[in-house]
Every structure is written in C-alpha cells, then in structure tokens.
Phi, psi and omega in degrees: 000322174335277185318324177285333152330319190249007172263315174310317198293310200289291185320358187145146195264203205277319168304304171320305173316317193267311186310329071042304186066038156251080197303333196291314168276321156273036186252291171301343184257349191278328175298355193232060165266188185274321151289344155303325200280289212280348147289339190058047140295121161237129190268127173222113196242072170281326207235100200266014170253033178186049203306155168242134165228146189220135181245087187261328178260060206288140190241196192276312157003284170274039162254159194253169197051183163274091176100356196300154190248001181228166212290123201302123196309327177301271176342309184303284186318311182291317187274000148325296186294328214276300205300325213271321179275350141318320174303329159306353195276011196246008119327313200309343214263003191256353157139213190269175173203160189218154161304146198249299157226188190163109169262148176226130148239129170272100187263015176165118189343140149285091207280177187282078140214217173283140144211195213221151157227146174237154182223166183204141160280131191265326168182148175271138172225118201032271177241032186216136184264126132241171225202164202215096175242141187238131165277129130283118168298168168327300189304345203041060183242136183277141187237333196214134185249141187217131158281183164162130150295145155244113167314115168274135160059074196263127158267169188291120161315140157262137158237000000 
C-alpha cells in the first residue's frame, strides 16, 4: 500500500487523477489511505457514477455486541459515508466536499463474512449532492439502505 501512495503523490496529485479520468489512480490512492486500510476497505471506481467499497477480510473489530456474529452498526456507518462521499468525487473541481447528513435504514444483518456498497448520485441541487447507497452481504442480498447529502465546493474558512 506504501508504494501505491508514493507512486500516486510522484505521478501526479490526486486533482490531476480526477481531472484525467483516471479512476484506477484515484481508486488505489483512496484504498490505501489510513482509514481505508484499517477498516479494510477496497475502493473500486470502474464505474465512478457507481462508486464500490468492498470489506472481504472481516476481523473481530468489525462485529458488533458481545459475541455477536454480524458486522457492528458502527463499521456498517462508517463505510456507508466513505462509499456515499464518493458520489462527490465527479464533483472535486468545484472545492472540497463533506457529508451533510446520513440516514441507515438496517433492514437485516449483516454477517460475519464480506461485503460491499455501491453508492449513486441520485441528483444534484446548487451545492448539495444527493446520493443513495445499499450494503450487500457475501450472497449479494441487500441488508442495508442508507440516503445522504453531500456539500460540494466547500471553501477554505478565513480566520
């Protein structure tokens, strides 16, 4: 993961990847970020109007409860936002952008083996994207549906 970090910063920064429409280089540098790592996220923007994140080596970290055998409602959330905040990156040339909100409806567990969400912008209105993402289990049976805004072309604060 090291290299792909340090192959991305010297090829070029990450605006250059998106401005480019080289999803494959900004795909490998959002997976091997630190958080991506340690959730064990893998980013897949073949279809980047369908961002993927996929969790295949599930650890103990991510189960939930005492003993519990399915994936912690935390773990479920976070790579919600990290998928759901993809839908911005076709976005980036208008500044940064952040999650705004984020609805989860669980509508069944998630077991202890791999899965995945893919998210889509369902529409843009001035500066705010909304987006739509569904968690799939191993079986590719849908367990969890989530909407959410995002900010778009967000600026730097003056103080």
């Amino acid at each position: 993961m090291e290299n792909v970090l340090a192959e991305t910063r010297t090829s070029g920064n990450m605006a250059d990847h998106l401005a480019n429409g080289d999803w494959k280089k900004v795909a490998d540098y959002l997976s091997s970020t630190e958080f991506a790592t340690h959730l064990g996220i893998s980013v897949n923007l073949d279809n980047p109007d369908h961002p993927k994140c996929e969790v295949s080596n599930i650890q103990p970290f991510h189960l939930g409860g005492i003993g519990q055998e399915f994936v912690n409602g935390g773990i479920i959330s976070a790579v919600l936002d990290f998928t759901l905040g993809l839908t911005g990156l076709k976005y980036s040339r208008m500044g940064k952008f952040a999650t705004r909100s984020l609805n989860i409806d669980i509508a069944r567990p998630v077991e202890n083996s791999r899965f995945y969400v893919i998210a889509k912008c369902n529409r843009k209105i001035a500066n705010n994207v909304f987006s739509e993402a569904t968690v799939f289990d191993s079986s590719d049976e849908p367990c969890v549906y989530a909407t959410g805004m995002l900010r778009v072309g967000i600026k730097k604060i003056q103080r």
